[in-house]
LOSE-9949 format. One line per 3 residues: number of its first residue (from 0); their letters; for each residue x, y, z of N, C-alpha, C, CB. Coordinates in steps of 0.2 Angstrom, whole numbers. Glycine has a CB too. Example, Ala and Ser with C-alpha at 12.3 -4.5 7.8 and 13.67 -1.06 7.14 Angstrom:
BEGIN
0> as> 66,-28,39,62,-22,39,66,-16,39,57,-22,45; 64,-11,35,68,-5,36,64,0,39,70,-3,29
! end
This chain:
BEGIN
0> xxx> -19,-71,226,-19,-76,220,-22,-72,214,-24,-82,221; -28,-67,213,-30,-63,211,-26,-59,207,-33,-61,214; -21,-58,212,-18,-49,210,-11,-54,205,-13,-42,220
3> xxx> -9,-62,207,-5,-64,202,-5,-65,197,-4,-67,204; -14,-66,197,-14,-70,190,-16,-64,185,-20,-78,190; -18,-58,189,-19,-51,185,-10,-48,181,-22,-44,192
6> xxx> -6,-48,185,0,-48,183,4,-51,179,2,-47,187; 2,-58,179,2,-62,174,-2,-60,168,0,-69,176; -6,-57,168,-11,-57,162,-8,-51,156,-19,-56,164
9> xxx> -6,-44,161,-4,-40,159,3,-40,158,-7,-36,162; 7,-44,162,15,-45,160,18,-45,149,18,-54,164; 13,-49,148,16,-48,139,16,-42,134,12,-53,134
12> xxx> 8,-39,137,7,-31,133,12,-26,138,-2,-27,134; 15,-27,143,20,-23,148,26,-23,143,22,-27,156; 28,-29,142,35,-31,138,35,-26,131,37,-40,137
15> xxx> 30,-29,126,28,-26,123,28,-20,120,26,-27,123; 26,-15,127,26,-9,126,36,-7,126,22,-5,133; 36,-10,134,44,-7,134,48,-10,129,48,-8,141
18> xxx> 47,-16,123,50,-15,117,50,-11,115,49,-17,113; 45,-8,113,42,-2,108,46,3,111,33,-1,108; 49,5,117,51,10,119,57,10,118,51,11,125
21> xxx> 59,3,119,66,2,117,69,5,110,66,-7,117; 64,1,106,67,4,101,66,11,99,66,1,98; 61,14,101,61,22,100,66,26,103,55,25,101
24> xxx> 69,24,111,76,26,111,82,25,107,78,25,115; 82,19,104,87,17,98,87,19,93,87,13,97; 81,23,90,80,27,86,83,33,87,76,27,86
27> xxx> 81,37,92,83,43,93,91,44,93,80,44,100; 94,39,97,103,40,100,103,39,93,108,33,107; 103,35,87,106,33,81,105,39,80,104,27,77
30> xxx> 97,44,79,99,46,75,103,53,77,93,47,71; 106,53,82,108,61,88,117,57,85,104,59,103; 118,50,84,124,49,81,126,52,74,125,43,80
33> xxx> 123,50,71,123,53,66,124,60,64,117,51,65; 120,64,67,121,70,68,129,73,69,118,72,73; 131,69,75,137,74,78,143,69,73,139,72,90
36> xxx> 142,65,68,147,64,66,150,64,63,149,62,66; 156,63,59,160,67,54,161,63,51,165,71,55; 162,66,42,160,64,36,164,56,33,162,70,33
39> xxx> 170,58,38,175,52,36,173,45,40,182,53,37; 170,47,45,165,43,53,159,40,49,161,51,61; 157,42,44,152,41,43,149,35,41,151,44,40
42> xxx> 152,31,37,151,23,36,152,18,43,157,19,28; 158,18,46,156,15,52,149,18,57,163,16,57; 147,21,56,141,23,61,137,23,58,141,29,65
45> xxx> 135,20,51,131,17,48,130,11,49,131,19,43; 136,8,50,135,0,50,135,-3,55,140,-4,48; 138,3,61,133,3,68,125,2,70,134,10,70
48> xxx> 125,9,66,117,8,66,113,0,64,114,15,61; 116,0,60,112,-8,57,114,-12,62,114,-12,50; 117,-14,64,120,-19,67,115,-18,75,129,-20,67
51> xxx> 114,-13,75,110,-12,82,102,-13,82,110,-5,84; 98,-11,76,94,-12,72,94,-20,72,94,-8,66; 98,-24,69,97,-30,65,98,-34,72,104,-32,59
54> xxx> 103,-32,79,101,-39,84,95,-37,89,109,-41,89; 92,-28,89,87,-29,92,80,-34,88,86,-23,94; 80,-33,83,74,-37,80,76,-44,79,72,-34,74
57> xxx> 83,-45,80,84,-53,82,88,-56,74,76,-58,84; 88,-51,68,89,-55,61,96,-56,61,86,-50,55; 96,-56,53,106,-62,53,109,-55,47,105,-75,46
60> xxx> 106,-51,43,109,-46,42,104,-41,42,112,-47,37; 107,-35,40,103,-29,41,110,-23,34,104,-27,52; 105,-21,29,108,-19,24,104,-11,19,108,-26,20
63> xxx> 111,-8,17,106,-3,14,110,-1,7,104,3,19; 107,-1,1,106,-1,-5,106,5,-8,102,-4,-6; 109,8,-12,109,14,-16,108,12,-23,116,17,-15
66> xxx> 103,18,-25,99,16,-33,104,20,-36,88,18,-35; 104,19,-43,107,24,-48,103,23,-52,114,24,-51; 97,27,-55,91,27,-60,93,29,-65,86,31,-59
69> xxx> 99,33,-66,99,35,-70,104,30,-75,102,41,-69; 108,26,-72,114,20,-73,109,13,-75,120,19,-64; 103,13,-71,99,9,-70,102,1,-66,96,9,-77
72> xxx> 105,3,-62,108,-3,-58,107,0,-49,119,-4,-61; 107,-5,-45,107,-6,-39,113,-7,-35,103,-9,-38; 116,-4,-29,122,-8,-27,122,-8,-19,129,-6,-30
75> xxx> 125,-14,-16,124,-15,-7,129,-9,-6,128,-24,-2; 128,-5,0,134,0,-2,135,-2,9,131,10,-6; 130,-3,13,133,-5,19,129,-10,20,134,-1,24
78> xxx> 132,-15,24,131,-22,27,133,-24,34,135,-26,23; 127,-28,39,130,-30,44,129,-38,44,129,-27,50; 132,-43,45,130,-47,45,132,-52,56,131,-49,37
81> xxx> 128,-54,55,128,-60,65,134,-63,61,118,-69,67; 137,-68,66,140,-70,65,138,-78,63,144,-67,70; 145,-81,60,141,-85,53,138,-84,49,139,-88,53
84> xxx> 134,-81,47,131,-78,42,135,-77,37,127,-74,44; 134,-76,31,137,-72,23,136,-66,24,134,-74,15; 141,-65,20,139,-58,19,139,-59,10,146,-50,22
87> xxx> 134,-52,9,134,-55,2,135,-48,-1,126,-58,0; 136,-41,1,137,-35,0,142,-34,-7,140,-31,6; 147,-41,-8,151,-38,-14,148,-40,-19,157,-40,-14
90> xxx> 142,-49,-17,140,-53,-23,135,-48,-27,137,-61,-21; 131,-41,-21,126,-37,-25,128,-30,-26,119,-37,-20; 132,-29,-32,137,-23,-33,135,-23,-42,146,-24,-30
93> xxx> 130,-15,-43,128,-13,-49,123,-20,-51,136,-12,-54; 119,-21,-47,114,-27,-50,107,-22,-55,111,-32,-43; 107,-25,-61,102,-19,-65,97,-18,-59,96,-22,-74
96> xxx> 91,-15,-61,85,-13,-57,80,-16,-60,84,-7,-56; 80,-21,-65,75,-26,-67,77,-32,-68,72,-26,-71; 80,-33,-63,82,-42,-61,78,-42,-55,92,-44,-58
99> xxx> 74,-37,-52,68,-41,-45,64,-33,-47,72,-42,-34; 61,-37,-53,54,-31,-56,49,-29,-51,49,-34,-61; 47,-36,-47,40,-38,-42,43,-31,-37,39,-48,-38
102> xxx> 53,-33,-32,53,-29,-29,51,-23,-29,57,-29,-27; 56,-21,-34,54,-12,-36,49,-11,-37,57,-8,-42; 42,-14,-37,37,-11,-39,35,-6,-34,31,-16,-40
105> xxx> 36,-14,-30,32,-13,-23,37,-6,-19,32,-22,-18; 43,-8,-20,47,0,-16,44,7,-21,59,-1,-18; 44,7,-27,42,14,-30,35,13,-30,44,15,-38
108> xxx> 30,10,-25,22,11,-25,24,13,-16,14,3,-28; 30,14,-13,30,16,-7,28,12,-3,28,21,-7; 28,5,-3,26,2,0,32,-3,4,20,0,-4
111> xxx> 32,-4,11,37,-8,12,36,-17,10,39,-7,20; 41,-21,9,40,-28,7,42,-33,13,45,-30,-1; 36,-34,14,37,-37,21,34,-46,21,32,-31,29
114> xxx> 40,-48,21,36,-56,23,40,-59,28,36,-63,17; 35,-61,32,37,-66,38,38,-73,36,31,-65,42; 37,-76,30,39,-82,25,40,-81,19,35,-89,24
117> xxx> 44,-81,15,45,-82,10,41,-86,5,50,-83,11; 38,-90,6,36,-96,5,28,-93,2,36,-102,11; 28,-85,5,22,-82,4,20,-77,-1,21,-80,9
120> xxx> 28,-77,-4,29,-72,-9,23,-74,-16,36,-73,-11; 23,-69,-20,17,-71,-25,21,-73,-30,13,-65,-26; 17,-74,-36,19,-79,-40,23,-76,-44,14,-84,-42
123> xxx> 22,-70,-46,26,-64,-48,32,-61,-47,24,-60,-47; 32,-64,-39,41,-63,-39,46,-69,-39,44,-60,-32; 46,-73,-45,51,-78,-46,58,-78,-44,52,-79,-52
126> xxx> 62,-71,-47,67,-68,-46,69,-69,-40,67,-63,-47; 66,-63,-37,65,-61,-29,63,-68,-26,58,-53,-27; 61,-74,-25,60,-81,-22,67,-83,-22,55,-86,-26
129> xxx> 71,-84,-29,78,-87,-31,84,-84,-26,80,-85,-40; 81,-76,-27,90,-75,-23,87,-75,-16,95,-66,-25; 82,-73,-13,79,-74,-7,83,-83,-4,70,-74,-9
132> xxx> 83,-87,-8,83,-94,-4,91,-95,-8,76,-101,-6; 95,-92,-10,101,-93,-13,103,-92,-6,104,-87,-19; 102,-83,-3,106,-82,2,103,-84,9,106,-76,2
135> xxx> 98,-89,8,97,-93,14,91,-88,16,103,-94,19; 89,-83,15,84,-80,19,75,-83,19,84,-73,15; 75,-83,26,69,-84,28,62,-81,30,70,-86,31
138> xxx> 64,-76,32,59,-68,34,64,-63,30,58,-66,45; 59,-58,28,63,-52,27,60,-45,27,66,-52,22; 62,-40,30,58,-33,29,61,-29,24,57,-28,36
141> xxx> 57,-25,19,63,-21,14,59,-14,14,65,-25,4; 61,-9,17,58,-2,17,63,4,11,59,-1,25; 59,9,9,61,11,2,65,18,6,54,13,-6
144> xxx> 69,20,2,73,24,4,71,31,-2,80,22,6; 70,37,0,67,43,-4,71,47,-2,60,45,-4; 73,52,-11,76,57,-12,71,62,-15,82,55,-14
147> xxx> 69,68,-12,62,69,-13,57,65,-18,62,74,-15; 54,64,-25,49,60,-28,55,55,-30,43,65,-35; 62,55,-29,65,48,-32,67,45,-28,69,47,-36
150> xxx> 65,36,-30,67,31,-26,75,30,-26,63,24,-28; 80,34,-20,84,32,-21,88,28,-17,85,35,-23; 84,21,-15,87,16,-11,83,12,-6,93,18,-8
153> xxx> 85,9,-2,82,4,0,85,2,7,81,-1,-6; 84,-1,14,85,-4,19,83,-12,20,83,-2,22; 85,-17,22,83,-22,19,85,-25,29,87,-26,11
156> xxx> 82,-31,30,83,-34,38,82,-39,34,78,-33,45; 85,-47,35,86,-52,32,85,-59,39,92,-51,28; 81,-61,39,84,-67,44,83,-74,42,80,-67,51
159> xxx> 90,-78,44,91,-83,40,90,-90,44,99,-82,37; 92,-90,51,91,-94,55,86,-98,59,92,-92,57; 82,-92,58,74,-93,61,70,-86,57,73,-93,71
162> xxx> 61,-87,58,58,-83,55,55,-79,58,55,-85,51; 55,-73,57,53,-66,62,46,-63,57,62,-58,63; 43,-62,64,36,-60,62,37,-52,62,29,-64,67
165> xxx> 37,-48,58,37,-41,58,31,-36,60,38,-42,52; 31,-32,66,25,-30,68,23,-23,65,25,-29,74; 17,-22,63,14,-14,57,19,-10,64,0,-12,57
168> xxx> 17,-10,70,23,-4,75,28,-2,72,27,-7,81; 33,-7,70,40,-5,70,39,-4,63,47,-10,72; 37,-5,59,39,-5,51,38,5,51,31,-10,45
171> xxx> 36,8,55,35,14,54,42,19,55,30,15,59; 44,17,61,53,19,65,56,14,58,55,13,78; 57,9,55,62,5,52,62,10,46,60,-3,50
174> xxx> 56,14,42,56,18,38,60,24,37,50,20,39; 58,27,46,61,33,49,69,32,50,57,36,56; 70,28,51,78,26,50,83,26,45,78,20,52
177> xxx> 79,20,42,80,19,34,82,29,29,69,15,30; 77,30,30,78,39,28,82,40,31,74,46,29; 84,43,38,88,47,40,96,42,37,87,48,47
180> xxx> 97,36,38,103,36,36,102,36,29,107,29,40; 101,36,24,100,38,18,100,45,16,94,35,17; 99,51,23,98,56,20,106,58,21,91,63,23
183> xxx> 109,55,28,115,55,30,120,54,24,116,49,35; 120,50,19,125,48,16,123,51,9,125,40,17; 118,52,9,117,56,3,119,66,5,108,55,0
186> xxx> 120,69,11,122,74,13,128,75,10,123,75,20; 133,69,13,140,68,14,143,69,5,140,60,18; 138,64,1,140,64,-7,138,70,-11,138,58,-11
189> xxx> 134,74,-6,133,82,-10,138,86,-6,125,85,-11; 141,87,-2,147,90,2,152,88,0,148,89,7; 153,81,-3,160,81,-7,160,82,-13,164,75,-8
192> xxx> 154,81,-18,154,83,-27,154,91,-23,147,80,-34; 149,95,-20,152,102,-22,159,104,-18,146,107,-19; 162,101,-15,171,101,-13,174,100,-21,174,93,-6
195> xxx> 173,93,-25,174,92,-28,175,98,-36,170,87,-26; 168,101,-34,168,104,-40,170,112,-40,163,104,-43; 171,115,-33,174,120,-30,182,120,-32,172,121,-23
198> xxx> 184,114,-34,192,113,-34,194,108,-42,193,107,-26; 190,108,-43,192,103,-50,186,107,-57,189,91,-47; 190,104,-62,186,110,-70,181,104,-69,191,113,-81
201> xxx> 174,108,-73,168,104,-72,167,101,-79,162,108,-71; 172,103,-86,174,99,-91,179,92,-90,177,104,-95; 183,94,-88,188,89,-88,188,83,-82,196,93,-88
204> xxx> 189,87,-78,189,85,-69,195,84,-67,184,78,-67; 198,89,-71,204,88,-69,205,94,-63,209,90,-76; 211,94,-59,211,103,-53,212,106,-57,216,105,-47
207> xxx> 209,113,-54,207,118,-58,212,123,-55,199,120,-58; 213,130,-55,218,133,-53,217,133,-46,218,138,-56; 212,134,-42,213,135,-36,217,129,-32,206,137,-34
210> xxx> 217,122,-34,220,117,-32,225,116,-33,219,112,-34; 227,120,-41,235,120,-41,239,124,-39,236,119,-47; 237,129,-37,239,132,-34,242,131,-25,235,135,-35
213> xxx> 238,125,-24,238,120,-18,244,115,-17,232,115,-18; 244,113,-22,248,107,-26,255,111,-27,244,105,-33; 255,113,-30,261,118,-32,265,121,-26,257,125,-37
216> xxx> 261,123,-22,263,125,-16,268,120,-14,256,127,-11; 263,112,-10,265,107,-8,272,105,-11,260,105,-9; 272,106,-18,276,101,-22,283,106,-18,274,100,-32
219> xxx> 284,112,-21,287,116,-20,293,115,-13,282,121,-20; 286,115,-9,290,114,1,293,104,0,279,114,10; 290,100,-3,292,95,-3,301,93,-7,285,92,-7
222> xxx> 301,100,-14,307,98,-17,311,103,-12,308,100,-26; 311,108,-7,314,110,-4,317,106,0,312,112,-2; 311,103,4,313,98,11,319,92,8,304,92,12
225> xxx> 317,89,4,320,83,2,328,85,-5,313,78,-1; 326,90,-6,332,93,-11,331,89,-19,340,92,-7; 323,88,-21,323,83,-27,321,88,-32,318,75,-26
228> xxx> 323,85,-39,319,91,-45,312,91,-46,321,91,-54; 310,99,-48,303,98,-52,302,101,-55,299,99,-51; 298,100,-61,295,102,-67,289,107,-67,293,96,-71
231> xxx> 289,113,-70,282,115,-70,281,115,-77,280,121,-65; 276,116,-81,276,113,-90,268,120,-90,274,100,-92; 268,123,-96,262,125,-97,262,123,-103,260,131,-96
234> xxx> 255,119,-106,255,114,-113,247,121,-117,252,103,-110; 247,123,-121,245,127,-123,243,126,-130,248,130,-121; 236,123,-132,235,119,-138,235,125,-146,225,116,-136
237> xxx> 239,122,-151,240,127,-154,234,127,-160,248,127,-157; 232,135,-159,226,136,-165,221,132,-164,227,137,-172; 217,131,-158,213,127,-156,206,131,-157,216,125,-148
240> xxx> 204,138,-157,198,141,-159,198,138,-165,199,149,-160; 200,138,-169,199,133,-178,195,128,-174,209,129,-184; 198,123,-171,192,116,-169,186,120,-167,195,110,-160
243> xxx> 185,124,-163,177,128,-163,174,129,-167,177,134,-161; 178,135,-170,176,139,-178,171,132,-183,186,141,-183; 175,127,-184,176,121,-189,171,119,-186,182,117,-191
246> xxx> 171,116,-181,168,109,-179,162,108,-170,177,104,-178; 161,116,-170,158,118,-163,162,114,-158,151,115,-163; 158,120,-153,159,118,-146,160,111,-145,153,121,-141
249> xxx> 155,105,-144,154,100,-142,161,95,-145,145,98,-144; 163,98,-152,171,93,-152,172,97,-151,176,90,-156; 173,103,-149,180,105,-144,181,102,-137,180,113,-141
252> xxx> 175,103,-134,175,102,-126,177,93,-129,165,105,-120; 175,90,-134,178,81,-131,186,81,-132,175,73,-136; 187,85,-137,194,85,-139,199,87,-133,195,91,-145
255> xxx> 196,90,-129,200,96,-122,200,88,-117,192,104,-118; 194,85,-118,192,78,-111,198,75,-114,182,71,-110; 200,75,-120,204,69,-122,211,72,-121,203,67,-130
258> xxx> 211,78,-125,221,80,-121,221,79,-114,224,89,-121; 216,81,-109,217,80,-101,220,71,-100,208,81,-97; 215,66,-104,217,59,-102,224,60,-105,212,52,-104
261> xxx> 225,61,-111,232,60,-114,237,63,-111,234,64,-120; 238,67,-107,242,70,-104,244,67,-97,239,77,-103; 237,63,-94,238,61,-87,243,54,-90,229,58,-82
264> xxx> 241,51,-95,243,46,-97,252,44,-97,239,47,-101; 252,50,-100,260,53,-101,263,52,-95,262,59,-103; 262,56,-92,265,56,-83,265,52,-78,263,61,-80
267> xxx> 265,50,-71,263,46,-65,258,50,-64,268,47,-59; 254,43,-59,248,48,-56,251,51,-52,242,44,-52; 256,52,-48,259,57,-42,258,63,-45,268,56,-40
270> xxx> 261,63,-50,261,73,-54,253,74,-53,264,74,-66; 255,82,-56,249,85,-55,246,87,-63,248,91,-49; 239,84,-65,238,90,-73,232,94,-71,236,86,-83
273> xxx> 232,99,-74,227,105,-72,225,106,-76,228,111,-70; 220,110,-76,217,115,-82,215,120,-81,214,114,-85; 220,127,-83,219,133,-81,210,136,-82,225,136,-85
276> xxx> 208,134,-87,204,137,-94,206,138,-99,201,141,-94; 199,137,-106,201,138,-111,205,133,-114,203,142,-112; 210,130,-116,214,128,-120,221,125,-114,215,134,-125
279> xxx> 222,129,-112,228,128,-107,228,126,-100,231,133,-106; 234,118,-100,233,116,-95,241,118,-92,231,108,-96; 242,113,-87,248,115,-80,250,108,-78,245,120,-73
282> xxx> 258,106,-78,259,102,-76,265,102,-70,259,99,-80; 264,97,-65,268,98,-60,271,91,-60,264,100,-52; 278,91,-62,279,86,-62,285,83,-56,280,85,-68
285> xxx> 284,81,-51,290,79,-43,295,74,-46,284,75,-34; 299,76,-41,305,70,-42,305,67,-47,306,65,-38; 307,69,-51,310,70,-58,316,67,-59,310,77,-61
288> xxx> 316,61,-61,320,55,-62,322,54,-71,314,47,-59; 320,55,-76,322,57,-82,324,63,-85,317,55,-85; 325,64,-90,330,70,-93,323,72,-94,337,69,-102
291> xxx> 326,79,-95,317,87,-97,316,82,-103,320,100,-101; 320,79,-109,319,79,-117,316,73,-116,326,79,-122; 315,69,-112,313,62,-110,304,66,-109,319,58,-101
294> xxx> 304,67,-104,297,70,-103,293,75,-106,297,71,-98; 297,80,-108,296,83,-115,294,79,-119,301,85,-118; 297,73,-125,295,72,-133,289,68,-130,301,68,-139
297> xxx> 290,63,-121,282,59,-120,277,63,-121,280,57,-112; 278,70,-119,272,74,-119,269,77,-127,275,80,-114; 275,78,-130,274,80,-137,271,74,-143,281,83,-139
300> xxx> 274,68,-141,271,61,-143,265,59,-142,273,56,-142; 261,63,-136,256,58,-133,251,63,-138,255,58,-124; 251,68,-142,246,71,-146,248,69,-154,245,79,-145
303> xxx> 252,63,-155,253,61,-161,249,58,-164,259,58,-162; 243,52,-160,238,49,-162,234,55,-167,234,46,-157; 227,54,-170,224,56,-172,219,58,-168,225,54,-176
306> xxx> 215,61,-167,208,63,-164,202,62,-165,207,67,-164; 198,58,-163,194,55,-168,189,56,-163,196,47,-172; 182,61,-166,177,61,-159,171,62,-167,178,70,-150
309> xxx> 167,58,-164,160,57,-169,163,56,-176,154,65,-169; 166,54,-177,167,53,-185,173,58,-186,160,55,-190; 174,63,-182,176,67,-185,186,68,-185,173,72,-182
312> xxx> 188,66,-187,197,64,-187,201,72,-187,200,59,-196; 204,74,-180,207,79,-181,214,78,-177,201,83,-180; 216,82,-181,225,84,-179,227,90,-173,230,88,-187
315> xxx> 229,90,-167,231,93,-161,238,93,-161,229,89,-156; 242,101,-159,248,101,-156,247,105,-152,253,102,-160; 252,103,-147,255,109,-142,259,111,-143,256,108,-134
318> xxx> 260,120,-138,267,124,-138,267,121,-131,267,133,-138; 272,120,-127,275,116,-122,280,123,-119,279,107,-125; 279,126,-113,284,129,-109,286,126,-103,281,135,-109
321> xxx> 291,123,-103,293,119,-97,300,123,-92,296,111,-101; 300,125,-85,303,127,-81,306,122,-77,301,131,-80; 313,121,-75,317,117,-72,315,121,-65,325,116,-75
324> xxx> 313,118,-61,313,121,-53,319,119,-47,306,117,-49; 323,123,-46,329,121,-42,326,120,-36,336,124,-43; 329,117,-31,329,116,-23,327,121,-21,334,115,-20
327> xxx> 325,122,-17,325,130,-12,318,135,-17,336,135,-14; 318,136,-21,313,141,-25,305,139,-21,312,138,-34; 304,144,-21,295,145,-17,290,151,-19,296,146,-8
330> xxx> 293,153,-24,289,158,-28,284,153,-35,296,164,-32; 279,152,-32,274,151,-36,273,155,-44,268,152,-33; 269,160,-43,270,166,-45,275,165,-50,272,170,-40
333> xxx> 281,167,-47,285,168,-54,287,163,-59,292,170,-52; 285,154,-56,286,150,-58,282,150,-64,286,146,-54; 274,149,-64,270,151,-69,272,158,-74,265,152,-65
336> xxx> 276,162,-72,276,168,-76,281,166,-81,277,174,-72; 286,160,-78,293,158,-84,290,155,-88,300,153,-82; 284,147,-83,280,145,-88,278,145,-95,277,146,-86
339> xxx> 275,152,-93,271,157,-96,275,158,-103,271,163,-91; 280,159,-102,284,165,-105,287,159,-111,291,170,-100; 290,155,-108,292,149,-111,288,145,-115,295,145,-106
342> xxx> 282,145,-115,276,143,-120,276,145,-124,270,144,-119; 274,153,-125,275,158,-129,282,157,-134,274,164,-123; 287,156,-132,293,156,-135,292,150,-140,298,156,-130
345> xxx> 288,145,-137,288,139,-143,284,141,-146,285,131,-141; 280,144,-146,272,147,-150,276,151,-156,266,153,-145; 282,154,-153,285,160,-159,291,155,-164,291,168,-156
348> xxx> 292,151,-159,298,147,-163,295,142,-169,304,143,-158; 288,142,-169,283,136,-176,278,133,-172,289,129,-180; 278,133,-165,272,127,-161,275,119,-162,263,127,-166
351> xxx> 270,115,-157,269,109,-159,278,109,-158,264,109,-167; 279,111,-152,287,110,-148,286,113,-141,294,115,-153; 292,111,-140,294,112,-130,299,118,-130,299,104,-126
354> xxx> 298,122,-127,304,125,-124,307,125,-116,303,131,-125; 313,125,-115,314,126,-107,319,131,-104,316,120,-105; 315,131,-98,320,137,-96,320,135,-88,317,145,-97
357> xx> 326,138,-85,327,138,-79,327,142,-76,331,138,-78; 322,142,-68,320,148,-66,323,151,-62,314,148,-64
! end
């Protein structure tokens, strides 16, 4: 009777512990996922992870938040929610970062925001009370997510149904979690801007030569395959050093952001516009459905507006060298070189025109 009622006494700190185990294996395997998986894998195995997180501690969502300090807005960026439950991930998209002042204090003094009632909040978070009982939340844990000295983001456990008492234990592992899938997704968006910028000009953001070169390739095997036309165009801004000379760097480079959009503008998104450097861009234009003169004067019209950056009103023309690509051609290379040549020829015959040629 002794040894029963001993085993009875010690059965709740038993369970207790093997929670606590529980969840530090769950920690671990998430974060050993994480690891092995790949970049495009990556949001489902984040919403994995919450959803593992959110039903072992029993809540109704489980969410994580990306800051932009610099934009000064917040936004849900993954969500799990139990079933019936809202989801609210689209209703919290670009919300400033002082619409819940009290929250962010308490996340930029590093501290997690943990209430087991709501009802307990201080009298300071009005905000944070409103949306709290909008979305039905009853308990909630919110841990800060850091990008070395900046806050950037946040994990949130919500429970709507009933109210969970949150133990100083876990808030520790909810932290270490919180980071890792936070450092996860921020890896991932510095492995695509520098992809991004290994392949695209860091003025315009348009592809730079090494992409078009890619493209061009592609387009090339594509008007083979299918036997359709294509365009390759070098637009080549005339006596554009004068905008420097006159008006500095800073209108040049916007004057340059502005022909890039003019130019995209003109064409399909399907085509491709580049920018070689300097002054000169490259256009790949696929199945080509209008006359050269049709997509020529678009192109030559679309710098008829005036230019207008800081006050400053200024007049742009291109020399335009455009090459007709027949079926079958797969010389890059030479293509660019007709390009080329065919710019140049507008440039002699007055600028601020198209020439074309067949390669």
């Amino acid at each position: 009777m002794a040894g029963e009622r001993r085993l009875r006494l010690v059965a709740p700190g038993f369970r207790s512990l093997q929670k606590r185990l529980d969840f530090e294996r769950s920690l671990t395997a998430l974060s050993a996922a994480l690891m092995r998986t790949e970049p495009d894998d990556l949001d489902s195995v984040v919403e994995d992870a919450l959803a593992t997180v959110g039903t072992f501690f029993q809540v109704d969502r489980a969410y994580l938040f990306e800051i932009d300090m610099q934009a000064g807005h917040a936004s849900n960026t993954h969500e799990w929610v139990a079933n019936g439950i809202s989801a609210e991930a689209q209703n919290l998209q670009e919300v400033p970062v002082d619409t819940y002042p009290w929250l962010m204090a308490e996340l930029r003094a590093d501290r997690a925001m943990v209430m087991n009632d709501i009802a307990d909040l201080p009298e300071e978070a009005v905000n944070e009370r409103e949306e709290f009982r909008r979305e039905g939340i009853r308990s909630i844990a919110v841990v800060p997510i850091w990008h070395g000295v900046d806050l950037a983001g946040f994990a949130g456990f919500d429970a709507v149904r009933r109210k969970v008492v949150w133990e100083e234990d876990y808030l520790l592992g909810l932290r270490l979690l919180a980071q890792v899938l936070g450092s996860a997704l921020r890896s991932r968006s510095l492995a695509r801007w520098l992809r991004h910028m290994a392949f695209h000009d860091a003025l315009t953001g348009l592809p730079n030569r090494a992409l078009l070169e890619d493209r061009l390739q592609a387009a090339l095997l594509r008007a083979r395959r299918y036997d359709s036309g294509l365009l390759l165009a070098m637009v080549d801004l005339d006596d554009f050093k004068l905008v420097n000379d006159r008006h500095g760097h800073a209108i040049g480079d916007a004057v340059l952001c502005q022909v890039a959009r003019r130019l995209q503008q003109a064409l399909r998104s399907t085509d491709t516009v580049a920018r070689l450097g300097g002054d000169e861009f490259v256009l790949v234009v696929e199945d080509v459905s209008e006359s050269i003169q049709v997509v020529a004067d678009r192109l030559l019209s679309s710098f008829d507006p005036e230019f207008v950056i800081e006050g400053v009103r200024l007049r742009v023309s291109p020399s335009i060298g455009i090459v007709q690509v027949p079926p079958g051609l797969s010389d890059a290379d030479a293509l660019m070189r007709h390009a080329d040549a065919a710019m140049y020829r507008a440039k002699a015959a007055g600028k601020h025109r198209w020439v074309c040629e067949r390669a």
